[in-house]
N, C-alpha and C positions, 0 to 999 in steps of 0.2 A: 201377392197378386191382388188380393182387394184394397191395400192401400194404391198399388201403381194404379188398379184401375178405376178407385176414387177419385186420384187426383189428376189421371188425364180428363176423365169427363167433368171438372168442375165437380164434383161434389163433396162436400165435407168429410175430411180425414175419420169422423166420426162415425160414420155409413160401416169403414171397415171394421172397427172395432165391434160395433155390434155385429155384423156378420158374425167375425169370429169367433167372439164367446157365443152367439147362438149354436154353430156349429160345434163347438166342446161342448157345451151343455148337453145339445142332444146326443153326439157321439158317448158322451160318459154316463147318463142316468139311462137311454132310451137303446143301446146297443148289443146289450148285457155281454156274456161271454165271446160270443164272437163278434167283437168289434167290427164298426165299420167308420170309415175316418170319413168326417164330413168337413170341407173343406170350401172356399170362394177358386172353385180347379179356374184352369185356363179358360177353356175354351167358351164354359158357359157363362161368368166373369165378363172378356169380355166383349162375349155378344151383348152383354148389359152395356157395357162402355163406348160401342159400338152406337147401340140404339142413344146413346145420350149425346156422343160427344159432337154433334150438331146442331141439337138444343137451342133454339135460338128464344132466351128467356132467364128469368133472373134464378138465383143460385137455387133461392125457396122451391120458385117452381122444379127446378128440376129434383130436386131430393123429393118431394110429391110426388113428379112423375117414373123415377128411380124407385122410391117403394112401392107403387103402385103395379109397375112391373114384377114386382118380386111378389108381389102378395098374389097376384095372377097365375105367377109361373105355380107358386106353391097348390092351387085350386085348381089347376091342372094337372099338376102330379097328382093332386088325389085321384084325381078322375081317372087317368092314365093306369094306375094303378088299381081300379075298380074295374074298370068298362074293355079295357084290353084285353084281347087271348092272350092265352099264355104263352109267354115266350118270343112273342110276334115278332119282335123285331132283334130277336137271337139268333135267327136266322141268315142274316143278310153276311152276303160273302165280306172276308177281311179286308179285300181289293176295295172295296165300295170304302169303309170303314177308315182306310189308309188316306184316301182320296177324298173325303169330307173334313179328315184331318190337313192335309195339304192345302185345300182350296181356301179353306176359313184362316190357317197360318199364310198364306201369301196375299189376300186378302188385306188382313189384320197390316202385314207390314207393309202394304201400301198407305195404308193409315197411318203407323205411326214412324213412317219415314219423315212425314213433315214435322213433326213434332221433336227428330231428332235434330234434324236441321235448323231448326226453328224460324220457318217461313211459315205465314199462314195455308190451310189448305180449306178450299170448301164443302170437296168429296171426296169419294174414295176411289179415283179410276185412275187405270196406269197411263193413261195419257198426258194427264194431269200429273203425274212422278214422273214421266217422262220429261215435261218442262220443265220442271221442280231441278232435275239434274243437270237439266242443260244451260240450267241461268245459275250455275255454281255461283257465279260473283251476287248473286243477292242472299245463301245463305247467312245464316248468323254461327258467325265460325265461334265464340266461345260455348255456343252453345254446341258445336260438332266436337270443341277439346270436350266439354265435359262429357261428354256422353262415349267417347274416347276411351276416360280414364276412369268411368263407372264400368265399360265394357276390359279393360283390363283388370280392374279390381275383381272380380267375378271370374274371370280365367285363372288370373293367378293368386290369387287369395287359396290357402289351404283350411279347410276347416270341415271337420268332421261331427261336430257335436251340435251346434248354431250352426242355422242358413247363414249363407255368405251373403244374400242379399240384406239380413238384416242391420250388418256391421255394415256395408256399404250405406245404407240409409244412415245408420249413426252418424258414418263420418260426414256425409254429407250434408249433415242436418250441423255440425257443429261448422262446416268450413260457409256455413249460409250465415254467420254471423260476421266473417270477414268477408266474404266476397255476396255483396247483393246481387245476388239473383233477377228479384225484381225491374233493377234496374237497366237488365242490357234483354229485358225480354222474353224471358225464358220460365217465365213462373206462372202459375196457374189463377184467378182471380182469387179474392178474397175469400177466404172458408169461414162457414157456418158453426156453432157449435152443436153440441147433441140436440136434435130435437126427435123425443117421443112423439107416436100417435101420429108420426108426420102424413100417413096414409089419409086421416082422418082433413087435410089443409084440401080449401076447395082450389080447385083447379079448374081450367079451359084444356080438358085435353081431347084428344081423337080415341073413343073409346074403343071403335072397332080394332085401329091400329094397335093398340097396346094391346086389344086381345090376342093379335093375329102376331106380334111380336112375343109374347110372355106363353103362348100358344109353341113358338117355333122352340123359345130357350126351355123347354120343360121338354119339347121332344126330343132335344139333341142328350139334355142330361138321363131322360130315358133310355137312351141309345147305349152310353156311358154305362148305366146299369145292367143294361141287360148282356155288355161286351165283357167286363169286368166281375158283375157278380151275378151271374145267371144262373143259380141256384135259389140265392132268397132275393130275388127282383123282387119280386109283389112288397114285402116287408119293405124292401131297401127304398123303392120307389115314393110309398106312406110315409115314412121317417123324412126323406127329404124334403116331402113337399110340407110336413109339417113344417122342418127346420125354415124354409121358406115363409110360413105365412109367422112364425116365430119373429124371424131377421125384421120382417116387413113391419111388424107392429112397433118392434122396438129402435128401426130406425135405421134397419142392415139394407145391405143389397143381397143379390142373387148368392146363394150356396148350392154347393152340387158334391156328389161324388170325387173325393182326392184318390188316394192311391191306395190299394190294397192290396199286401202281400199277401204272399200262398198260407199265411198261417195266420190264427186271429192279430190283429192290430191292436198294441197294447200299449199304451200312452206311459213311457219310461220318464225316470229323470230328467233325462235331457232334454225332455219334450216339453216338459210342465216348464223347467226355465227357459228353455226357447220363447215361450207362453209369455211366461211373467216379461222376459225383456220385448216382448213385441210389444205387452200392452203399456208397462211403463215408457217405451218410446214413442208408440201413438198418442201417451194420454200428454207427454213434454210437446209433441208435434201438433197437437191441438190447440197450443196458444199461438204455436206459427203460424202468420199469415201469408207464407207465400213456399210453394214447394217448387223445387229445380224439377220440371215437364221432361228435360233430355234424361234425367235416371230415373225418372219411372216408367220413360216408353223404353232406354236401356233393360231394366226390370221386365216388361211385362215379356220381351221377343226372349229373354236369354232363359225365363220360364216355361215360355212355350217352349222351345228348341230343348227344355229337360225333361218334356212330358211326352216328344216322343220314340218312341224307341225305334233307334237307329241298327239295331241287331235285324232285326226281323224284316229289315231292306234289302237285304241281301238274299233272300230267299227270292225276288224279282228277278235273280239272273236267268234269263232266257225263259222265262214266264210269259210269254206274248202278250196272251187272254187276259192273266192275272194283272200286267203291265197296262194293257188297253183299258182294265175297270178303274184302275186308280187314275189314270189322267183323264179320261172321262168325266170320271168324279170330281175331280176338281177343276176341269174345265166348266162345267155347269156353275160350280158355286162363283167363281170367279166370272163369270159372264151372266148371272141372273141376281149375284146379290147372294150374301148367306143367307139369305129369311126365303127368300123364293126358290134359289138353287136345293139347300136342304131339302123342301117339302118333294122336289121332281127329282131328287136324289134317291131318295127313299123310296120314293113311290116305284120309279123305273126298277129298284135293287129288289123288292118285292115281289113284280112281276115277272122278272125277269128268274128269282129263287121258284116258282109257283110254277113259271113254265119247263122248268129243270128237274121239277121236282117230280112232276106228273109223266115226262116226256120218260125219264129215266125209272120210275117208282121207287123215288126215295124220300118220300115223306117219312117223316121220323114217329111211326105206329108200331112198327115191331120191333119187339124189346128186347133185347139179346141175352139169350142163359149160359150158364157155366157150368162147368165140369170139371172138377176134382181128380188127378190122378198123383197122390201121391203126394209131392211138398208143389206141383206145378198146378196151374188153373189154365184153362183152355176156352175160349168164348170166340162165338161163331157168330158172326153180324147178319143176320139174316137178310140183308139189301145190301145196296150199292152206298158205298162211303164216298157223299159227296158235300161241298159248302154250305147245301141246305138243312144239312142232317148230322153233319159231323159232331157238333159240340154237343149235343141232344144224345147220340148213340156212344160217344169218349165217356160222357158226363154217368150213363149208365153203367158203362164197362164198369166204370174206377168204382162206384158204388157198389157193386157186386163182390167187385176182388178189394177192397179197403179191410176189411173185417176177416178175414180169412188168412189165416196161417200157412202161404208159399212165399216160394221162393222167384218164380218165376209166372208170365204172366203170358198167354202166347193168343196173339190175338188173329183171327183168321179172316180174310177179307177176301178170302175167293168168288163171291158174290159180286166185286166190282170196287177199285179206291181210285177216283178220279183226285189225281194228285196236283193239287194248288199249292196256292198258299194258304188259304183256310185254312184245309188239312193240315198242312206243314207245321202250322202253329200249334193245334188243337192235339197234334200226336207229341209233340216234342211237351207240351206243359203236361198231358196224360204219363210220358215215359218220368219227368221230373217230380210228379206228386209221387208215383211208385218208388220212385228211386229212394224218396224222402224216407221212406215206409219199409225200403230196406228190401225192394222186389224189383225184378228186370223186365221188361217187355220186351215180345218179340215178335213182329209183325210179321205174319206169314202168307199164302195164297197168295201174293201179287204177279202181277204177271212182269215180264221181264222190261217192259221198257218203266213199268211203275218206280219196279226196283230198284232200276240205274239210276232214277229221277232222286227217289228219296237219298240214294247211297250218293251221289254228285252235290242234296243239299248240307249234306255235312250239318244232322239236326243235331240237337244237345241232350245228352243223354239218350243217343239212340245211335251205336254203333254201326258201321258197313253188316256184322256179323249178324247182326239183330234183326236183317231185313231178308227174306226165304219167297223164291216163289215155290215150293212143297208146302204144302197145307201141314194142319197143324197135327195131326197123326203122322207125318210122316217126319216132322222133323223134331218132335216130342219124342218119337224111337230113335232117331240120332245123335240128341241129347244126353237121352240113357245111355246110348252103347258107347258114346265117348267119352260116360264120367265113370262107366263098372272099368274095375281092372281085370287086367285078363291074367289067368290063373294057369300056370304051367303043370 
């Protein structure tokens, strides 16, 4: 992802390579036990790519004004990370989260449609991709084959051990010595080599805007943290924005939070040589002076489209509310721009959590206790289980019953479970960490239309049987009388 979005924005192949030993270095020395994989992710990548690929200015300036943003973003993740409540933006419903995903991905491909096609574009509005399709005869059609048969290599390539994008770049770096690139139009301008301290090159830039820009790409990678690892945000947040002003000095672009499984991330075999062939390919691609533009804007959408998860779409079936926040959500980014839309994204998901929260009384203040009968544990949510408070009150639960020796885990929500998709999500990853652990969950007190709802979303690890509107004494004595045998 940081090579594609090097070399659509004109900036030297070089940018990414620093990124990503920045990123291993602090993921390996600054992580300790529990890993956290730091990565050039999608989305915040390339809102950098985004902010450059307009640029009108020579390659130097731009890599000044490329680290300049990263070294901002990273000064704001400190701050973000100091000056923030806790948890602030852990709150915001998944609907909201789904649809700032959506907005920034169709967005993005309104951008790098031209570049697939390879017609000039000046902005990014669908009006404009609108003409782009409708003058089919002035694409540049070798560059629609290549971009073709990068988008087939990617589909059907099998490869388990090595990204499939990275063999795709190989080959396509060796077939650039028989078929020039350059020459039918489709290459990016001339690349720069490594330049250190690029931060430190004077420039003519709009200082407010790069604030207001490296301001927006540190909120969104916030956002990423606090969706992802909302437990050690505050940590997670420092580390990045360090990794940031790290990338910045020595010549990277934008890093943020990659992907992190339910168990620490531990950098295997296969990882470290994936590593090794990135960097020996980048440091061979660094004498090239010309990169094919249709397989790295191939590269950048078939990245996006793997980051995000397609399972948890289907909990939107007859969601109205849940339905109405996500296209909401991406109708604003796509109608104000990701830099503007984001900031009234947020703002409105915020208000909107705050007046839900108070209207209902489910701020997330009271802690929930448990009770021991036996090999079973029993926890009584003292409020209403809603979007504002779910992950906050789950995140409790599992800390409670994690260390304790049952079998079973029966959670009672007679008090109120306004059934979304938040919820949907926040109970099925609660029911899957216990599962891990070798324990059942079993939601109980709901009332009947809740029940149908959840038992209709067919969640993962949380059986039709598992869901009770009898509270949790009552179906705890059901339990027992169903597993004692009856003695003649």
């Amino acid at each position: 992802m940081a090579l594609a979005c090097a070399g659509i924005a004109g900036l030297p192949t070089s940018m990414a390579l620093a990124s990503v030993v920045c990123a291993l270095l602090c993921s390996a020395f600054f992580c300790g036990r529990e890993k956290i994989l730091l990565t050039p992710s999608p989305f915040s990548a390339l809102m950098l790519m985004a902010s450059m690929a307009y640029y009108a200015g020579a390659v130097s300036e731009r890599v000044a004004v490329a680290s300049m943003l990263t070294l901002f973003t990273g000064i704001w993740l400190l701050l973000l990370a100091v000056l923030l409540p806790r948890h602030c933006l852990r709150w915001i419903a998944r609907p909201v989260w789904h649809g700032i995903s959506a907005g920034i991905v169709l967005t993005l491909i309104v951008m790098l449609a031209p570049v697939i096609l390879g017609v000039p574009a000046n902005n990014s509005s669908w009006l404009e991709l609108w003409v782009v399709l409708v003058n089919w005869h002035n694409w540049n059609w070798p560059s629609v084959v290549l971009a073709g048969i990068s988008f087939a290599l990617l589909i059907i390539w099998r490869c388990k051990s090595q990204p499939k994008t990275l063999w795709v770049l190989l080959l396509m770096w060796i077939l650039s010595y028989i078929w020039p690139f350059s020459l039918i139009g489709i290459a990016t301008p001339v690349q720069q080599g490594w330049q250190l301290w690029s931060v430190l090159h004077p420039i003519q830039a709009d200082w407010p805007l790069l604030a207001f820009l490296s301001a927006t790409i540190a909120l969104l990678i916030y956002m990423e943290i606090c969706q992802y690892l909302p437990d050690r945000y505050q940590r997670s947040t420092g580390l990045v924005g360090f990794a940031n002003i790290l990338a910045a000095v020595t010549g990277g672009m934008v890093v943020s939070l990659g992907f992190v499984a339910d168990q620490a991330v531990k950098i295997n075999l296969n990882t470290l040589l994936a590593t090794l062939w990135l960097l020996a390919l980048i440091y061979c691609w660094s004498w090239w002076t010309y990169v094919p533009l249709p397989v790295l804007a191939v590269i950048a959408l078939y990245i996006i489209c793997t980051q995000i998860n397609w399972r948890e779409l289907r909990l939107y079936y007859q969601q109205w509310c849940d339905l109405l926040w996500l296209c909401g959500s991406a109708f604003l980014i796509i109608l104000f721009g990701i830099y503007v839309g984001l900031w009234l994204v947020i703002s409105l998901g915020l208000i909107v959590m705050c007046w839900h929260s108070f209207r209902l009384h489910a701020c997330p203040i009271l802690v929930p206790d448990v009770q021991i009968f036996n090999h079973d544990a029993v926890i009584i949510l003292p409020q209403v289980l809603l979007f504002a408070n779910v992950s906050t009150l789950l995140r409790h639960c599992h800390n409670l019953v994690s260390t304790l020796d049952v079998q079973n885990v029966y959670l009672d929500v007679s008090a109120g479970c306004h059934v979304d998709v938040t919820v949907f999500v926040h109970l099925q990853a609660l029911a899957r960490e216990l599962h891990q652990q070798g324990k059942m969950l079993f939601v109980c007190g709901l009332s009947e239309q809740a029940c149908l709802t959840l038992i209709a979303k067919k969640l993962e690890y949380l059986l039709p049987e598992q869901f009770s509107t009898s509270d949790a004494e009552c179906l705890l004595i059901e339990h027992k009388y169903l597993n004692e045998s009856v003695m003649v």
